[in-house]
C-alpha positions, 0 to 999 in steps of 0.5 A: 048571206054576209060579204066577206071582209074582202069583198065588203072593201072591194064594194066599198071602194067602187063606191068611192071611186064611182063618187069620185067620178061623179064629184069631178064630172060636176066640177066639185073636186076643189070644194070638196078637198076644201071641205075634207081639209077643213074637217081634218083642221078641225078634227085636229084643233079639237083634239088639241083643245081636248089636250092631245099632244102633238105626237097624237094629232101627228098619229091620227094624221099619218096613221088614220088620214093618210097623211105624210109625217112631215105634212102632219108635223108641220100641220100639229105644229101651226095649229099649236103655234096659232092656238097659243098666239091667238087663241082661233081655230088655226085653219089660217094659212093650212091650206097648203099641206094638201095642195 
């Protein structure tokens, strides 16, 4: 037998939530925030250097990370202007868009 869609998320869920606990009871929260935020920097520079727009690194940003539209906008926009100015990954200084 198969799970329902309903219960394959409910599943899905506790074990997200269940490493979440277990993430924080080690002390490792920090680190891993850290490390999803630089995948998402990363994820997005790429996808500019693949010649997505803006307008469609602010989409994946909102509509499959979860992120607010502002944050997004101003996270497309730093990594545009880095890029342009220097050519780097622009990951210098994003850190506060999920602090």
């Amino acid at each position: 037998s198969s799970l329902s869609k309903d219960e394959f998320n409910t599943a899905l869920n506790n074990v997200v939530y269940a490493s979440m606990e277990v993430i924080d009871i080690m002390g490792l929260k920090e680190e891993l925030r850290d490390w999803f935020f630089n995948q998402i920097v990363s994820d997005c520079t790429r996808m500019m250097e693949e010649g997505k727009t803006k307008d469609e690194v602010v989409a994946y940003l909102v509509g499959k990370v979860g992120w607010e539209e502002e944050n997004a906008l101003r996270l497309a926009d730093e990594l545009s202007r880095d890029s342009q100015d220097s050519g780097s990954s622009g990951s210098r200084g994003t850190s506060h868009y999920i602090r």
